[in-house]
C-alpha positions as CSV (number, residue, x, y, z in Angstrom):
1,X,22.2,5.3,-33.6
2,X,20.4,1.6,-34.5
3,X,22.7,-0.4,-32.5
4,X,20.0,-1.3,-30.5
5,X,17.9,-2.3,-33.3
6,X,20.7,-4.4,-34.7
7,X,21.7,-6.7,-31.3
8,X,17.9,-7.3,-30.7
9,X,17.8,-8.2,-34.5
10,X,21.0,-10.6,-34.2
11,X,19.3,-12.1,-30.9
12,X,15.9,-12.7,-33.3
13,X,18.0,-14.7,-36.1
14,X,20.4,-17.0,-33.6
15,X,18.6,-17.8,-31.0
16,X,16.1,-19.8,-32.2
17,X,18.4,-22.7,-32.2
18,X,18.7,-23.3,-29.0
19,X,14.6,-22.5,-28.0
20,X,13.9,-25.3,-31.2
21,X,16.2,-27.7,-29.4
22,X,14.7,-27.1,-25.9
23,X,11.3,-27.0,-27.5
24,X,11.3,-30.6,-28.8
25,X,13.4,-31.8,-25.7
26,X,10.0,-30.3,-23.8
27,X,7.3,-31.8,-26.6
28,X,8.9,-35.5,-26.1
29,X,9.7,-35.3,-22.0
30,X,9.3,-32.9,-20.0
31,X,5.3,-31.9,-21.1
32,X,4.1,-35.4,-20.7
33,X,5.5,-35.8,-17.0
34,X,4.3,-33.1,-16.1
35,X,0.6,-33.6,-17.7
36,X,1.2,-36.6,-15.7
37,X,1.9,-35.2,-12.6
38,X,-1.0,-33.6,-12.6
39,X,-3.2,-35.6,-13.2
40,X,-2.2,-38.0,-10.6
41,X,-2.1,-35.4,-8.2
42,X,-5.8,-34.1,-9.3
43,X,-7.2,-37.7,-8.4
44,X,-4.7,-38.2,-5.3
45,X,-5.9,-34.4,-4.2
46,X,-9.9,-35.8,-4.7
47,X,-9.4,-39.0,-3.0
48,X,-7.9,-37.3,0.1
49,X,-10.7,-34.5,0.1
50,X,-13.5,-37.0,0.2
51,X,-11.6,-39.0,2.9
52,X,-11.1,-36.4,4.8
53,X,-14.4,-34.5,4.7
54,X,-16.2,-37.8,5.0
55,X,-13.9,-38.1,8.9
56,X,-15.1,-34.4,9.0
57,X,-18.2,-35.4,8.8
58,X,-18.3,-38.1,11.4
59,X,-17.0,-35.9,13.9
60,X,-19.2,-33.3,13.2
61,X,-22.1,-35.9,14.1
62,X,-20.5,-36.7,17.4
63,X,-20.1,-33.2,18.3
64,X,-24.1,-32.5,17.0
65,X,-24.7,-36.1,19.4
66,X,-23.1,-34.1,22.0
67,X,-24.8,-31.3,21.9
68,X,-28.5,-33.1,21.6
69,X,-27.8,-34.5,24.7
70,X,-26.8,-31.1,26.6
71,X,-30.0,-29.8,24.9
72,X,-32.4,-33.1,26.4
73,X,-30.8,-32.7,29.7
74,X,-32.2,-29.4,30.0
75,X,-35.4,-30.0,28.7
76,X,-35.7,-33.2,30.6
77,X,-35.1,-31.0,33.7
78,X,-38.5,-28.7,32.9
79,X,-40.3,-31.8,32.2
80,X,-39.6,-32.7,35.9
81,X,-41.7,-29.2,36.5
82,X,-44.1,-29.5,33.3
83,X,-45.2,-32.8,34.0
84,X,-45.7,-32.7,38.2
85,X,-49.3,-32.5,38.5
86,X,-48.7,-32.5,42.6
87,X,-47.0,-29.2,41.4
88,X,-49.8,-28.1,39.4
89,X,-52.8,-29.0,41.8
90,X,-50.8,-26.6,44.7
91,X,-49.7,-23.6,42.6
92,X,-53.5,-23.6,42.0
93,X,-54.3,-22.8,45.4
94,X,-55.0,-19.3,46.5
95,X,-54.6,-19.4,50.2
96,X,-52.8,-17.1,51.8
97,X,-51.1,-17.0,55.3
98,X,-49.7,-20.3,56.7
99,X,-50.7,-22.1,54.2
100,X,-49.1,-20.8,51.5
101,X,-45.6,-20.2,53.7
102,X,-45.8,-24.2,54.0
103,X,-46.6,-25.0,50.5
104,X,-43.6,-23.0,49.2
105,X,-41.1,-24.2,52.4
106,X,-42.1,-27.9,52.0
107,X,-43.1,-28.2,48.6
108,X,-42.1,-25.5,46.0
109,X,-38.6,-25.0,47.0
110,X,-37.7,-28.4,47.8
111,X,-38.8,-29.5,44.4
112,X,-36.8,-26.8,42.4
113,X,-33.8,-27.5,44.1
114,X,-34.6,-30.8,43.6
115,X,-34.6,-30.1,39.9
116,X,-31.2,-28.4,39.4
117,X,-29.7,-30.8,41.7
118,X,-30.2,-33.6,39.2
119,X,-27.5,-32.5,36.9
120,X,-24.2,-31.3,37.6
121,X,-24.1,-28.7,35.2
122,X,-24.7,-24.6,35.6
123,X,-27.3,-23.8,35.8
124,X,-30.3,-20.6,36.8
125,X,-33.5,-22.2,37.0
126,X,-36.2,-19.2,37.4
127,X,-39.6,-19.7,37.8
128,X,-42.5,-17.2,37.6
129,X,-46.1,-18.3,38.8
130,X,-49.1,-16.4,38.2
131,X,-50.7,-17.5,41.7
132,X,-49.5,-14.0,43.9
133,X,-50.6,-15.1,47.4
134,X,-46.7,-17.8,47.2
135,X,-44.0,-15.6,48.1
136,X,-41.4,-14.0,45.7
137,X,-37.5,-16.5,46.3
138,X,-34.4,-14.9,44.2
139,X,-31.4,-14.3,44.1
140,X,-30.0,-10.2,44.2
141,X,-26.7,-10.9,42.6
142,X,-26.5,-7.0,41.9
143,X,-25.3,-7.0,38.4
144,X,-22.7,-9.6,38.8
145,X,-23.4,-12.7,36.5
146,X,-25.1,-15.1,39.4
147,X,-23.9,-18.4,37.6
148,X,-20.2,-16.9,38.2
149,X,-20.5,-16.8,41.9
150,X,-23.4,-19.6,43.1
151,X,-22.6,-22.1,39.6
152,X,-26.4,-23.1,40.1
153,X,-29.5,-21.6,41.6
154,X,-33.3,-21.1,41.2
155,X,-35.5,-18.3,41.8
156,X,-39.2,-17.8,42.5
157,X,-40.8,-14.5,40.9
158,X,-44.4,-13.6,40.4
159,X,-45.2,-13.8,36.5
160,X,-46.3,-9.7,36.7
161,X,-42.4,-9.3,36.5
162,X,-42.7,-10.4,32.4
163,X,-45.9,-9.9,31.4
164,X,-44.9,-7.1,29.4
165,X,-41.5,-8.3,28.0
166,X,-41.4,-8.4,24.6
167,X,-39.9,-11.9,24.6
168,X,-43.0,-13.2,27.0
169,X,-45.5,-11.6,24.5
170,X,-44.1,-13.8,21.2
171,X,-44.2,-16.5,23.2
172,X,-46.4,-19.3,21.0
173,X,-49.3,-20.4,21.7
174,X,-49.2,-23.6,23.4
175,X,-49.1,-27.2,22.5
176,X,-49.2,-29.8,25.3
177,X,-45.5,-31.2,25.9
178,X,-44.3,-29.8,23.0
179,X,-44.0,-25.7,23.1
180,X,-40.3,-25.1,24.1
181,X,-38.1,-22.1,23.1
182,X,-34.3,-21.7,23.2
183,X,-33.5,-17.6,23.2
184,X,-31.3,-15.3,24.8
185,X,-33.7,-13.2,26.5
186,X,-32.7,-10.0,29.4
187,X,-28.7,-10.6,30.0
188,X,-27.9,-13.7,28.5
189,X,-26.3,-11.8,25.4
190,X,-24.5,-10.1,27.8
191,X,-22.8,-13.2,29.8
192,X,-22.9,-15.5,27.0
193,X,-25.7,-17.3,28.2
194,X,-29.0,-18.9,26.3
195,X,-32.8,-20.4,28.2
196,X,-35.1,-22.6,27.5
197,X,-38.4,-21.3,28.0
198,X,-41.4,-23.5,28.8
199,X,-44.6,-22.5,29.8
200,X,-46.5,-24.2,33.4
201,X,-50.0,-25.5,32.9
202,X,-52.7,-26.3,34.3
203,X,-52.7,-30.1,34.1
204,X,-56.3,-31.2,35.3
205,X,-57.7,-29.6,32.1
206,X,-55.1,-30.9,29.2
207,X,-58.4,-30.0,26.4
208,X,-57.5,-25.9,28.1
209,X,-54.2,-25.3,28.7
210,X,-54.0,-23.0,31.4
211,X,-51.3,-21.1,32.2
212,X,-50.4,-21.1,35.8
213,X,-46.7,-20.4,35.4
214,X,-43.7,-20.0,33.2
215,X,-39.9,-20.9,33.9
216,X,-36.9,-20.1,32.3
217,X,-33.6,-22.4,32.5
218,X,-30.5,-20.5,31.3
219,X,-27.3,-22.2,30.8
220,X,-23.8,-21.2,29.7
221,X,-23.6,-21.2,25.9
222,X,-19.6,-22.6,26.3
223,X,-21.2,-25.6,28.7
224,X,-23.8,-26.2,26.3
225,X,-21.9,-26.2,23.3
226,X,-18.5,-27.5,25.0
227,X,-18.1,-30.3,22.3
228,X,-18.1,-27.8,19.5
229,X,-14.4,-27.2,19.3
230,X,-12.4,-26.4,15.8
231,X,-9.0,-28.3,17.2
232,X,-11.4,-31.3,16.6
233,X,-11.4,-30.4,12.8
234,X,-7.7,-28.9,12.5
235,X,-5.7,-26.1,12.4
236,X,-7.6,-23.0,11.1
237,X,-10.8,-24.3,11.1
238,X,-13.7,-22.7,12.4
239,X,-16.9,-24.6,13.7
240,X,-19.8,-22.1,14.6
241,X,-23.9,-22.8,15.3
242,X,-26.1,-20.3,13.7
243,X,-29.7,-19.8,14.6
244,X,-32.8,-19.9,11.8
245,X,-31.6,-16.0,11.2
246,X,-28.1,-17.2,10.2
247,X,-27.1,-15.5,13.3
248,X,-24.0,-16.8,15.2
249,X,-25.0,-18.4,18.9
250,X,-21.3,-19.8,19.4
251,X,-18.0,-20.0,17.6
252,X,-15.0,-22.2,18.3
253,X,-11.9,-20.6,16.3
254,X,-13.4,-17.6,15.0
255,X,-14.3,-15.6,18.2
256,X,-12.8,-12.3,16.9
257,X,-15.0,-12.7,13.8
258,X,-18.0,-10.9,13.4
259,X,-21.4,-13.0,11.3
260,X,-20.5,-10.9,8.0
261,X,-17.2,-11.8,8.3
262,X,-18.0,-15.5,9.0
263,X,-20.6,-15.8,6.1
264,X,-17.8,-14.1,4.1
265,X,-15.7,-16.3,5.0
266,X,-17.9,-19.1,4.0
267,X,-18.4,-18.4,0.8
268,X,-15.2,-17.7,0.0
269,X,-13.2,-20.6,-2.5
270,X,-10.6,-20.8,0.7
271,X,-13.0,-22.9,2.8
272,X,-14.7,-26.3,2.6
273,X,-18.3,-25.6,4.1
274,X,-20.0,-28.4,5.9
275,X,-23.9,-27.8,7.2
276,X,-25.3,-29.7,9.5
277,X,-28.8,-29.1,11.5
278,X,-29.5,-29.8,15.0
279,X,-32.4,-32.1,15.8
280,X,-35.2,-30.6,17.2
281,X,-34.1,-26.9,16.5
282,X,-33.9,-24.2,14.3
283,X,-30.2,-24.2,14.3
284,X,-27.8,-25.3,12.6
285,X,-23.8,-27.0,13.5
286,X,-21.5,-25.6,10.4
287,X,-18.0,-26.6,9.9
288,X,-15.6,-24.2,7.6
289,X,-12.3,-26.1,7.1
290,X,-9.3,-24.3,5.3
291,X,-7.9,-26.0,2.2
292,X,-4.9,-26.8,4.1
293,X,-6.4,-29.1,6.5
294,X,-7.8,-30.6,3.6
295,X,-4.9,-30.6,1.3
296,X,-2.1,-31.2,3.6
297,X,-1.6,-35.1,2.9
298,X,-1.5,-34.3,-0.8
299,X,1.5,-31.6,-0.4
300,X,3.9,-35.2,0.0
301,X,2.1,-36.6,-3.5
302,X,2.8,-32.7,-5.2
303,X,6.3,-32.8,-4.0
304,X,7.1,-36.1,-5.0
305,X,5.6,-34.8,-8.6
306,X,7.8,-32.0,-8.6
307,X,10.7,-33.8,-7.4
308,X,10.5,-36.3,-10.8
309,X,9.6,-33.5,-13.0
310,X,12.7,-31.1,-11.7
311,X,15.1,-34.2,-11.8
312,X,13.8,-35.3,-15.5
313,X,14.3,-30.8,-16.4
314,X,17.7,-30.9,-14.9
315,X,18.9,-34.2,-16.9
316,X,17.0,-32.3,-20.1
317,X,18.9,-29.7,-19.9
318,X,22.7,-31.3,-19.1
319,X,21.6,-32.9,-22.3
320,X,20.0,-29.8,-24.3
321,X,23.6,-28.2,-23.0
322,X,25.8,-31.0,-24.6
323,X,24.1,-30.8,-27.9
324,X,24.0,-27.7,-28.6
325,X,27.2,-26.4,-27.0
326,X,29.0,-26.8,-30.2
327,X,26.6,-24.8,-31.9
328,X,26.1,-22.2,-29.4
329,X,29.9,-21.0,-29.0
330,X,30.3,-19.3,-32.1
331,X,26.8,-17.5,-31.9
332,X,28.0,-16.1,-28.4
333,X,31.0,-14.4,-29.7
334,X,28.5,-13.0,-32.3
335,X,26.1,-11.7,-29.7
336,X,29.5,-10.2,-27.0
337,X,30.6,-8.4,-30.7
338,X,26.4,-6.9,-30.8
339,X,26.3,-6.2,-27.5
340,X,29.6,-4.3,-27.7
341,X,28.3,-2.3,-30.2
342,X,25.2,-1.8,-28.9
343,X,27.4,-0.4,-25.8
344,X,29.0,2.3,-27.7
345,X,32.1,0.3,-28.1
346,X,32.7,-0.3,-32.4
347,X,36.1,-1.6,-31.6
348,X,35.9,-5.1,-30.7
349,X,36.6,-7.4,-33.7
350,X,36.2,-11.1,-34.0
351,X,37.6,-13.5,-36.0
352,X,36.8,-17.5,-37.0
353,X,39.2,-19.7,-39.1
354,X,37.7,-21.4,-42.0
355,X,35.1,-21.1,-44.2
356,X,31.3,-21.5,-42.9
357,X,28.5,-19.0,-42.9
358,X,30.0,-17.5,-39.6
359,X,33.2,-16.4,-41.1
360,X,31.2,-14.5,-43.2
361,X,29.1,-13.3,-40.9
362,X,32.1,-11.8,-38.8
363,X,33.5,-10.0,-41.6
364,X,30.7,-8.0,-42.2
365,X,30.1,-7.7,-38.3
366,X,34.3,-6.2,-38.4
367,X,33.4,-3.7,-41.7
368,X,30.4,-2.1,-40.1
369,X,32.1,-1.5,-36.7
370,X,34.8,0.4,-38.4
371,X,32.6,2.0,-40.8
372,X,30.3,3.0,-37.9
373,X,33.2,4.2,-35.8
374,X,34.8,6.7,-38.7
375,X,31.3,7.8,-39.1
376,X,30.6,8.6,-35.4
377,X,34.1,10.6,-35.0
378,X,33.3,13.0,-38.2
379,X,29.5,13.4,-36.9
380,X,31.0,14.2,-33.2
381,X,33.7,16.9,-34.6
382,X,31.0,18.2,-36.7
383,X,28.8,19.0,-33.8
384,X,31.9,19.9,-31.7
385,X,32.8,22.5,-34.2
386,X,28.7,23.1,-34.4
387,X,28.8,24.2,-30.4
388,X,31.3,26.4,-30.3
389,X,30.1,28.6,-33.6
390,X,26.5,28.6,-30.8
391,X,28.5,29.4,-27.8
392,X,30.1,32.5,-29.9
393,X,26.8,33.8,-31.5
394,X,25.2,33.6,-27.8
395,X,27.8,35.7,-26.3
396,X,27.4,38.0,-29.2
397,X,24.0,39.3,-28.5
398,X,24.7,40.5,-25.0
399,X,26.8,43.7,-25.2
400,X,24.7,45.8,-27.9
401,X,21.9,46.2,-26.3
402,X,24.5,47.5,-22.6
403,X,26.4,49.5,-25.2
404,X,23.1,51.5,-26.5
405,X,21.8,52.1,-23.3
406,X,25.3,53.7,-21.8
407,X,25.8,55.8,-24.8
408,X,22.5,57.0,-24.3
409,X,23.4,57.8,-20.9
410,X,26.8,59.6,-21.7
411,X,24.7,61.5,-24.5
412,X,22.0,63.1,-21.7
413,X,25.2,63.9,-19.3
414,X,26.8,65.8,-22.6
415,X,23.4,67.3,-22.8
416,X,23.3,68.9,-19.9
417,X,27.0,69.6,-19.7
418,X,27.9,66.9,-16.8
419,X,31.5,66.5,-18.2
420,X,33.6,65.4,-15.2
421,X,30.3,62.2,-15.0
422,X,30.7,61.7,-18.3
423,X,34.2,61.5,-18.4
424,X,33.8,59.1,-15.8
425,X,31.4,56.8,-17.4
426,X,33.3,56.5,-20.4
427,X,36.6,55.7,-19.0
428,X,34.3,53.2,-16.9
429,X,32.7,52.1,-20.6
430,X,36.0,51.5,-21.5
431,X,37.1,49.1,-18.6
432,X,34.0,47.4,-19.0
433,X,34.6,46.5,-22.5
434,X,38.0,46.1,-22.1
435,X,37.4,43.0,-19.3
436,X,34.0,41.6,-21.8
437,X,36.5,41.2,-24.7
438,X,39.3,40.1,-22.8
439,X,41.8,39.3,-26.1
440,X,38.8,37.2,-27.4
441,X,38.6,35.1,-24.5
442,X,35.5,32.9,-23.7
443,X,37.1,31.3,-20.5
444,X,38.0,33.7,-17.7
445,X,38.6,34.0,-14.0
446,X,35.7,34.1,-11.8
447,X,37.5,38.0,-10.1
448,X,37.5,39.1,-13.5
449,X,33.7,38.2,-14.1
450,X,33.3,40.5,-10.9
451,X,35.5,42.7,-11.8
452,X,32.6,42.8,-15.0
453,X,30.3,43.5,-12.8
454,X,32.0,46.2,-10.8
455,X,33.0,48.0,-13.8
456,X,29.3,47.8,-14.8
457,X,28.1,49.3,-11.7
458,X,30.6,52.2,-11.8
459,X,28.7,53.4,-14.9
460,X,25.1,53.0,-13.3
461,X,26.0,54.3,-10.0
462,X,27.1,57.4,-11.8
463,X,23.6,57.5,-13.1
464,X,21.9,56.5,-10.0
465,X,23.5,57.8,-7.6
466,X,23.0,56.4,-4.2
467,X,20.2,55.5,-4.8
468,X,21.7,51.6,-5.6
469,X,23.3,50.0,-2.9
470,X,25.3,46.9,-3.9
471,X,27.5,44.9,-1.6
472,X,29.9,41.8,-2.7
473,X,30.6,38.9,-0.6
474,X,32.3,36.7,-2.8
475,X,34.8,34.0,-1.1
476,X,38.6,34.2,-2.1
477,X,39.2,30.2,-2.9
478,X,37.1,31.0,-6.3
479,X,38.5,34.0,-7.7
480,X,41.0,31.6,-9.3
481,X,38.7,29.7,-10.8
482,X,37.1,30.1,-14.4
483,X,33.9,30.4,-15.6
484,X,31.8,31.1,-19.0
485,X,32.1,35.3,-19.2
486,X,29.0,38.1,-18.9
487,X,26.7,35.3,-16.5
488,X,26.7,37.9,-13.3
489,X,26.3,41.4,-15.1
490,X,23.0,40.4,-17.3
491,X,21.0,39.4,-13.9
492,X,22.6,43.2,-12.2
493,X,21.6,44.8,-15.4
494,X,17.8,43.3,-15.1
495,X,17.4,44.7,-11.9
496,X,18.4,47.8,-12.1
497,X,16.1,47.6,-15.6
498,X,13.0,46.1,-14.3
499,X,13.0,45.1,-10.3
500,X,12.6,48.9,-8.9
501,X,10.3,49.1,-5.8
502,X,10.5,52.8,-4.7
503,X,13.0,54.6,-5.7
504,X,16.1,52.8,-4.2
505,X,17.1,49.2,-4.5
506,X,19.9,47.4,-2.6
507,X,21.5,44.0,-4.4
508,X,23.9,41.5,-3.2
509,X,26.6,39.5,-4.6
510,X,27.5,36.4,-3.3
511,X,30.2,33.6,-4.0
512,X,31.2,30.1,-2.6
513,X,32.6,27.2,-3.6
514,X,30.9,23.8,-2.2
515,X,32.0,20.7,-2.8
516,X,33.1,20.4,-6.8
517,X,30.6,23.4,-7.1
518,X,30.6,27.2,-7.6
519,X,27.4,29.0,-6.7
520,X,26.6,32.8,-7.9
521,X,23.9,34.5,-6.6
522,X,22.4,37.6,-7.1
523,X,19.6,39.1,-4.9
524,X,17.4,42.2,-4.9
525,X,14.7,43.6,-2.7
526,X,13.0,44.6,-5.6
527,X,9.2,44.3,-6.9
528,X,9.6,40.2,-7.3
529,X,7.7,38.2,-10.3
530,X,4.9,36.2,-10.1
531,X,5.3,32.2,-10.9
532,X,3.7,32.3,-14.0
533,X,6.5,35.2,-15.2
534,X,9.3,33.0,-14.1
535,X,8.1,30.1,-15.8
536,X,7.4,32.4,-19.1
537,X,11.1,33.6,-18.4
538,X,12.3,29.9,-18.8
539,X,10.0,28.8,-21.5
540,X,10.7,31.0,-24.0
541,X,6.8,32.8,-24.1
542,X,6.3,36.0,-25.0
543,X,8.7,38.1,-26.6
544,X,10.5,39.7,-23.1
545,X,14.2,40.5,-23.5
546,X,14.4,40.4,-19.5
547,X,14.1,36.8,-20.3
548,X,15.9,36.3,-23.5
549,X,18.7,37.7,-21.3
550,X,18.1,35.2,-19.1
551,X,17.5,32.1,-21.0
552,X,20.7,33.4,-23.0
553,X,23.2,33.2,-19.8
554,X,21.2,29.6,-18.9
555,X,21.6,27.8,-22.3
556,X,25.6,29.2,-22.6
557,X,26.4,27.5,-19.2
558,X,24.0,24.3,-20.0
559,X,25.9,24.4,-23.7
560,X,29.5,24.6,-21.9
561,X,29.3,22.7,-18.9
562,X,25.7,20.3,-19.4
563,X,22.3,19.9,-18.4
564,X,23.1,19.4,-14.6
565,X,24.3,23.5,-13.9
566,X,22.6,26.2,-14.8
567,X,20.7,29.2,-13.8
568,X,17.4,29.0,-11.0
569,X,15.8,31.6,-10.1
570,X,13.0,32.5,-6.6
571,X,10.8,35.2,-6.9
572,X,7.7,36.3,-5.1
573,X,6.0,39.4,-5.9
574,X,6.9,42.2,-3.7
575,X,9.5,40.1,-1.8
576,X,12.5,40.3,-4.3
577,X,14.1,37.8,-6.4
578,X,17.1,35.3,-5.7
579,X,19.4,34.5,-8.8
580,X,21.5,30.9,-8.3
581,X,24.2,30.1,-11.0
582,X,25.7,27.0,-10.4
583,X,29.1,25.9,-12.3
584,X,31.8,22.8,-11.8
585,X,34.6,24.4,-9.7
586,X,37.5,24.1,-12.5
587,X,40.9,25.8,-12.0
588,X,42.0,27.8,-15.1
């Protein structure tokens, strides 16, 4: 049918008088607001951007301020130690005994607590001299993080202990006052710690730096970065400072993140990225603010936008509606009498009074639905008619090939003078046929389909003897009901042809009724079929008349009752083969 083809063909010819008016409604209004809009809110969106990263900016400078001065503090506490030349002069002299007791009780120690007490930060000040004959001071804090339980200390170690660290060894070569390092060295990765390192020279000889000692200071990353903290930026933003290998030292906001993530992150379009390096260091303070920090002043100037625009579409269209209401109420009917038809439905008729192009229009839409509905009744008794002449001629081919077979049968038992079995097998011939024609009947009771099949196995039995064993369990609520005739005895009659394992075979017969559903099924213990012979069986390949049988009791019940019953069949070689015929449960 081209119902289809002609609504979508109707919809192509009327519409277009509405989407013309709503068109130039949208050319003269509605388009220039909202070009408007936009633009507005592009400049509105710049103006805040540069406002607010220009404020991000300043408070990134008081953070990096901050942070300077943590970073002096410390190193002004090793210049109290780099610069002492009463320090110098005694860590110069090798004397040991009394001597050197005193110099460390009433110099050395008082001057490096001394040192650490001049701030009130945390701090581990660690000191390792190369003069041997002063005693070794520290701390055991037994793998617990010493800063946690003293909050500041110093020790006094021998400069053996480092000689051979690999951070001691890269150590630059040094330039008076000014060769300082900031590294986490030992466990400071572990407890989130970073030291200064500084070397102690000899300060009589400033043309030979000497090296008489070397000290370490090594303070909490989160004390010396405790400025750096995102809520100062907003909501979502992350403020991180990287070392001169783009490796992360501290991160406020981020702390799940790891540095691929972050520099991810960072070049990503969802971030505005702000750089900043600290004085005096290789490292660097970097800000990466989400777009709705930056953005979130100019949400009120893009609703207010959308606000005029939707109040400017909404009076549009109450207007667009009012003008071409007229218009449109007549094309509606048009498209309900297209749809109808594209429905199935070539009944519906619609009228107009007077004269006009749709008047016209709905006579010719009123001739071709009742031209289209005569047409569709002869072409749906034609195929009517068409299915039952295929539903005959199906039936048809099933018995000649039974009849042969038995008459060959009753011919060998003549042969060899069997009388009283062939007797039987014709009277049973006989019943068979009698119940197959059944007074021309298609339609019969589901007992009498069984009774078929009993009939059928009276004959066989006679030939086989006990070596079939068939047992029926069908249920009583469905002998009533009716069914298509010969769709049990064809799948009996390819067992006993083709499904021999041995020389005996057992078969079952079972019956039920579920729901608004009848299920047959017939099962063997039999040789089985592979999958690729079942789906041969179904497909029509090959020329087998084990499944021409088959396919012919499928497509008679698919014919009669439609596609959703049928016949489905489970096979596995060597494990038998389970028949399932499913019909509607329908009384006779």
């Amino acid at each position: 049918m081209h119902t289809p083809f002609t609504s979508a063909k109707a919809q192509r010819k009327f519409i277009p008088f509405g989407i013309k008016l709503l068109i130039s409604y949208m050319l003269l209004i509605i388009i220039p607001i909202f070009i408007l809009g936009y633009f507005a809110s592009a400049i509105m969106t710049e103006s805040i951007r540069s406002n607010t990263t220009n404020t991000i900016k300043g408070t990134l400078r008081q953070i990096e301020d901050n942070v300077a001065y943590k970073l002096e503090d410390t190193i002004r506490l090793s210049d109290l130690l780099y610069y002492d030349t009463t320090l110098s002069k005694q860590l110069l002299h090798y004397e040991e005994g009394w001597v050197s007791y005193e110099a460390t009780t009433k110099l050395l120690l008082p001057k490096f607590r001394q040192t650490i007490e001049s701030t009130n930060r945390s701090l581990w000040l660690s000191v390792y001299l190369r003069n041997e004959t002063l005693p070794e001071v520290y701390y055991d804090s037994k793998n617990i993080d010493p800063l946690v339980v003293k909050g500041k200390f110093f020790d006094l170690l021998h400069l053996n202990r480092i000689t051979e660290k690999p951070w001691y060894k890269s150590f630059p070569v040094e330039r008076y006052g000014e060769t300082e390092q900031w590294e986490q060295v030992e466990d400071d990765s572990h407890y989130d710690r970073i030291s200064l390192l500084r070397r102690l020279v000899d300060l009589n000889d400033p043309a030979n730096l000497h090296e008489i000692g070397f000290m370490r200071i090594s303070v909490y990353l989160s004390d010396l970065f405790q400025s750096v903290d995102h809520r100062k930026i907003g909501a979502g933003s992350t403020l991180f400072i990287t070392d001169g290998n783009r490796n992360v030292l501290y991160a406020s906001g981020a702390t799940e993140q790891t540095n691929e993530q972050l520099w991810d992150s960072a070049n990503g379009e969802r971030y505005l990225v702000i750089r900043q390096p600290l004085p005096g260091l290789n490292w660097s303070l970097m800000a990466m603010v989400p777009s709705s920090v930056l953005e979130k002043d100019t949400k009120k100037v893009k609703m207010l936008s959308l606000i005029i625009c939707s109040v400017s579409c909404v009076l549009i269209m109450l207007v667009a509606y009012f003008v071409s209401r007229t218009f449109s109420r007549r094309v509606l009917k048009v498209m309900s009498v297209l749809q109808s038809f594209g429905q199935g439905d070539f009944q519906r008729r619609i009228h107009y009074s007077g004269n006009d192009e749709f008047t016209t229009i709905a006579s010719s839409l009123n001739e071709l639905g009742q031209k289209t509905q005569n047409l569709i009744e002869e072409v749906y008794t034609t195929n009517l008619k068409k299915k039952e002449a295929e539903l005959e001629t199906l039936q048809a081919q099933i018995n000649p090939h039974f009849l042969y077979n038995t008459l060959s049968s009753i011919s060998r038992l003549a042969k060899f003078g069997q009388v009283e079995k062939q007797h039987q097998m014709v009277m049973n011939l006989a019943k068979f046929y009698r119940l197959s024609l059944n007074e021309g009947q298609t339609i019969i009771p589901i007992g009498k389909e069984i009774e078929q099949v009993k009939a059928y196995m009276d004959i066989q039995q006679i030939k086989y003897g006990d070596r079939v064993r068939i047992d029926y369990n069908i249920s009583s609520e469905i002998v009533e009901l009716r069914t298509v005739k010969l769709i049990v005895q064809p799948f009996v009659e390819n067992v006993l042809e083709h499904a021999w394992r041995g020389d005996q075979i057992a078969i079952q017969i079972i019956g039920y009724r579920e729901d608004d559903v009848v299920h047959l099924i017939v099962e063997d213990d039999g040789n089985g079929m592979s999958q690729e012979t079942l789906h041969n069986l179904f497909n029509g390949e090959g020329l087998q008349r084990v499944g021409y049988g088959i396919r012919n009791v499928h497509e008679r019940i698919r014919l009669y009752y439609g596609k959703d019953f049928g016949v489905d069949i489970e096979s596995e070689p060597g494990e038998g083969t389970r028949v399932h015929i499913r019909i509607p449960a329908e009384s006779i």
